[in-house]
C-alpha positions as CSV (number, residue, x, y, z in Angstrom):
1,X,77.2,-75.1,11.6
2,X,73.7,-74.0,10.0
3,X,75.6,-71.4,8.0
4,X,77.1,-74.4,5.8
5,X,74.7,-76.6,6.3
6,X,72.3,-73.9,5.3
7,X,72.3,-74.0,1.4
8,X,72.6,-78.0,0.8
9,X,69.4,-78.6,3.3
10,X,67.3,-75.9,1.4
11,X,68.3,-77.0,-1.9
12,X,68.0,-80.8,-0.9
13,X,64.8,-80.0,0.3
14,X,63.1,-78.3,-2.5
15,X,64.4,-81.1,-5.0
16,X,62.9,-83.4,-2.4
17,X,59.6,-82.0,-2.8
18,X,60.1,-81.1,-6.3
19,X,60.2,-85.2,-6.8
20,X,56.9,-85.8,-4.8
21,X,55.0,-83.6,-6.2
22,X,55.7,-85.1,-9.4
23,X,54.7,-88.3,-8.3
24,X,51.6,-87.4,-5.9
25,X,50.7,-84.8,-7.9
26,X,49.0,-83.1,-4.5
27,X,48.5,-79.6,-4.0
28,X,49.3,-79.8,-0.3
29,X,52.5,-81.6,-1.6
30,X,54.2,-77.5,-2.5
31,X,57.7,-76.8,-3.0
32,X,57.9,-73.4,-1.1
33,X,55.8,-74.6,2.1
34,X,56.8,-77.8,3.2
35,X,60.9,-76.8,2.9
36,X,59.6,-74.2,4.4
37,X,58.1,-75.8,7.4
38,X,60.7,-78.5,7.7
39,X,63.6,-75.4,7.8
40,X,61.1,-74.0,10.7
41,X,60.8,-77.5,12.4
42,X,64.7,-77.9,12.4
43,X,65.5,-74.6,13.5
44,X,62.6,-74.8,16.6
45,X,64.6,-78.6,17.3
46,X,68.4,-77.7,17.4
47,X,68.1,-73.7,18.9
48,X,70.3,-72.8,15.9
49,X,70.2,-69.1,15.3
50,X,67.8,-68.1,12.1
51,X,70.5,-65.3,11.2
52,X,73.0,-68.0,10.5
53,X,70.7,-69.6,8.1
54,X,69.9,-66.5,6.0
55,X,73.3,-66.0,6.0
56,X,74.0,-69.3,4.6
57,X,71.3,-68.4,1.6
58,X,72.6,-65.5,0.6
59,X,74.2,-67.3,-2.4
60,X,70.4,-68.4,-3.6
61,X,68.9,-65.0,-2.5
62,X,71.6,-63.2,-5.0
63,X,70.2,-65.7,-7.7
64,X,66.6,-65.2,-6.8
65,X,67.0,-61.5,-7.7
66,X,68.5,-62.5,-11.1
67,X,65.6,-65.0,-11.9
68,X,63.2,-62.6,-11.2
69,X,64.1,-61.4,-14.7
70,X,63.3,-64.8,-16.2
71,X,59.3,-63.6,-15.9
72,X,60.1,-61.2,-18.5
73,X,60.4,-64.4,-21.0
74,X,57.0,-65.3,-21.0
75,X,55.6,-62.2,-21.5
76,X,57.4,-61.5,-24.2
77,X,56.2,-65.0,-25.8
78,X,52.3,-64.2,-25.0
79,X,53.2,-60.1,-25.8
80,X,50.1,-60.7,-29.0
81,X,47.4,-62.0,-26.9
82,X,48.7,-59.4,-24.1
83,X,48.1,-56.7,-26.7
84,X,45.0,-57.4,-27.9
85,X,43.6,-57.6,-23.9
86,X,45.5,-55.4,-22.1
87,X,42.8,-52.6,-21.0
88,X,40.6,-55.4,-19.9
89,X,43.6,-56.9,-18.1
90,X,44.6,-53.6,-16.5
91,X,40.7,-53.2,-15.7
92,X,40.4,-56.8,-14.0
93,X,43.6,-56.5,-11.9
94,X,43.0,-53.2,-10.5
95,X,39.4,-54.2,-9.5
96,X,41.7,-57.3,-8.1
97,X,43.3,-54.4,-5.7
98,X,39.9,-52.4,-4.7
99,X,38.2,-55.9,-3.9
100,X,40.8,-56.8,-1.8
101,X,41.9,-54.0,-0.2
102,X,38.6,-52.7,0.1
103,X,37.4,-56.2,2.0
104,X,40.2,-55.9,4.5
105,X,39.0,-52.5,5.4
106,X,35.2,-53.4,5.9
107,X,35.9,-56.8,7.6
108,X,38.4,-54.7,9.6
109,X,35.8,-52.4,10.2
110,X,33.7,-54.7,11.7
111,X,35.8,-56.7,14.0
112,X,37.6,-53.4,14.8
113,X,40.8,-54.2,14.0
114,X,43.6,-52.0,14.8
115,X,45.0,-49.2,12.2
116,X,48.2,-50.7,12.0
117,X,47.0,-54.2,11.3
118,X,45.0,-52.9,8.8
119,X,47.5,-51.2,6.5
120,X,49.8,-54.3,7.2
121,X,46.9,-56.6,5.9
122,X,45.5,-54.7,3.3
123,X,48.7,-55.5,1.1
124,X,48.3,-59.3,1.5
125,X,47.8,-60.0,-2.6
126,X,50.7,-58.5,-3.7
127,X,54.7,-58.9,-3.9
128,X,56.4,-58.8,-0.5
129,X,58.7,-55.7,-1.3
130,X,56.0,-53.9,-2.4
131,X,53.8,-54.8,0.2
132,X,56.4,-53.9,3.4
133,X,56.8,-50.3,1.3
134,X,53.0,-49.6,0.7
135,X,51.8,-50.8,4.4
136,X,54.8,-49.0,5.9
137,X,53.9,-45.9,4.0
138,X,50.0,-46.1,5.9
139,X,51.2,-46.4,9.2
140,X,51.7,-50.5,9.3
141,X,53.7,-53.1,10.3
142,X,56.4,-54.1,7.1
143,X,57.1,-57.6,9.0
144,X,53.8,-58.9,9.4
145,X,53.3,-57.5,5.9
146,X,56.2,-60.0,4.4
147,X,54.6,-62.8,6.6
148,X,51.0,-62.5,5.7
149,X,52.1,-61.9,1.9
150,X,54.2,-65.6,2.5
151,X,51.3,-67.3,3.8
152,X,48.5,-66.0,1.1
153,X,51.0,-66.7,-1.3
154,X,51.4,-70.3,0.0
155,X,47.8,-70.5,0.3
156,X,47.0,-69.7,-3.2
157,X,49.6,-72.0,-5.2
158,X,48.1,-75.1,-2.6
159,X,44.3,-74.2,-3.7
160,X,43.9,-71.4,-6.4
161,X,43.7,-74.4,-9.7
162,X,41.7,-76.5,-7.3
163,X,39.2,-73.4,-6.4
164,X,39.4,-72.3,-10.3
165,X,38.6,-75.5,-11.3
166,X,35.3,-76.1,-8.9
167,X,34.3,-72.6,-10.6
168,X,34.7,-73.9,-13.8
169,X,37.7,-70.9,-14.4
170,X,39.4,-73.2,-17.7
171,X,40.2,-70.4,-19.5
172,X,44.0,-70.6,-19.6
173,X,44.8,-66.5,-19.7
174,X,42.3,-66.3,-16.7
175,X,43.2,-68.8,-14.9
176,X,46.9,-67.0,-14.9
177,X,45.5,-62.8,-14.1
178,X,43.8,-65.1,-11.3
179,X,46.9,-66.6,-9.4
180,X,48.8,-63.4,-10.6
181,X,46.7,-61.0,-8.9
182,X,45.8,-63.4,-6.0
183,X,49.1,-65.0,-5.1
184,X,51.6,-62.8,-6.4
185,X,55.1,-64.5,-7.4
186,X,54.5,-67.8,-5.4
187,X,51.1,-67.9,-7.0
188,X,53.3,-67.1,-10.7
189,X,55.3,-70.5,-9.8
190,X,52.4,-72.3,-9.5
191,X,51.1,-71.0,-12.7
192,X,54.1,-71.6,-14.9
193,X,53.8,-75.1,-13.8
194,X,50.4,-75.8,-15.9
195,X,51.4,-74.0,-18.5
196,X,53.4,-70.8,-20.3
197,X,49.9,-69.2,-21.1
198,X,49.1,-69.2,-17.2
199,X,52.4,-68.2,-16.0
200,X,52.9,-65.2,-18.5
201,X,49.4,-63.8,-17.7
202,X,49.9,-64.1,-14.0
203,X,53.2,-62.5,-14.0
204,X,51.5,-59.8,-15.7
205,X,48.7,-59.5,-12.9
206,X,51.4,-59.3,-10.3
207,X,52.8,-56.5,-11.9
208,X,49.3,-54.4,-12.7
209,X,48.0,-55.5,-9.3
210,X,51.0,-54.4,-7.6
211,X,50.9,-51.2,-9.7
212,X,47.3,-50.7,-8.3
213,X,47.5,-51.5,-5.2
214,X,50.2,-49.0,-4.0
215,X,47.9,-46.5,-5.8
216,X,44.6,-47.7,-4.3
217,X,45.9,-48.7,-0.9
218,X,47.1,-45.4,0.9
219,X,43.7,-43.2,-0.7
220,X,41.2,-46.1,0.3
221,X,42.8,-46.7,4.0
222,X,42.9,-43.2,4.6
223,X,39.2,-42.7,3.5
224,X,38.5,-45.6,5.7
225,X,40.2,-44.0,8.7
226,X,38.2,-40.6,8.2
227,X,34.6,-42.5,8.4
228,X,35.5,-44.5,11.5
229,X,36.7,-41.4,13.5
């Protein structure tokens, strides 16, 4: 049954939400986690098989891989300003990647994590396909990878305007590298929302963190595993 009920609930859902966060205007009121956690909550209930609902998404996965190509649209729009910052843009989002992976390893350090969790940690700020290939690359664990890259992701379109806005971040292009490098595509969503300046310059950050990230990630946890021997 889940398998046709699968598509109308999701999409139901996220029009749902789509209409109360227009009205509540909330940022715990978020299109990706409460359908989310409902979908969760109804699985857990009935014992229906979470294989049967992927397979009844398949339709909307094959048309998230298409939309992924609608990010190129802003860019393009925004490609002047883009131009005329784009070394300091590369240079901010790969500092992005060092701060965070490079956090991860000396927090990990200290609490003496294990290796694995580390590698699948350390690629928490970027795109999920990208993060299961980099972490599984050092040793890690792809599927806690894809879950921890869901829930920062989550995390960041709920409170990164909020946190930007208590550090008086107002600067529209800024405000977009930081959701971009800090909540990859659901942090891009997010973005678009407030504006095309903020959702073109975060889909760029996903991109150059991503980029930097894979490069930084395998050297830095390596390094890191040669000074705690």
């Amino acid at each position: 049954m889940m398998v046709w009920l699968a598509l109308p609930l999701t999409a139901g859902l996220y029009l749902w939400v789509k209409m109360l966060a227009r009205r509540y205007k909330s940022p715990l009121i978020n299109t990706i986690m409460l359908p989310a956690l409902i979908i969760i909550a109804v699985l857990m209930l009935t014992g229906q098989d979470s294989s049967a609902y992927q397979t009844g998404t398949q339709p909307l996965n094959r048309l998230l891989e298409l939309a992924v190509v609608a990010f190129a649209l802003p860019l393009y729009q925004q490609a002047a300003k883009i131009r005329e910052q784009l070394w300091p843009i590369v240079l901010c989002c790969s500092l992005s990647a060092l701060i965070s992976v490079g956090t991860t390893l000396i927090i990990g350090g200290i609490l003496h994590a294990k290796p694995e969790l580390l590698a699948s940690i350390a690629t928490k700020s970027i795109t999920t396909p990208l993060a299961m290939s980099v972490s599984e690359t050092m040793g890690g664990i792809p599927a806690i990878a894809a879950g921890l890259v869901i829930i920062v992701g989550m995390m960041g379109a709920i409170i990164g305007f909020p946190l930007l806005k208590i550090a008086g971040v107002v600067h529209p292009e800024a405000q977009g590298l930081a959701m971009g490098a800090g909540a990859h595509a659901i942090g891009i969503g997010a973005a678009a929302e407030v504006g095309p300046v903020q959702g073109a310059f975060a889909s760029l950050a996903m991109v150059v963190s991503g980029i930097a990230t894979a490069v930084l990630a395998p050297p830095l946890f390596h390094l890191y595993l040669w000074f705690m021997q």
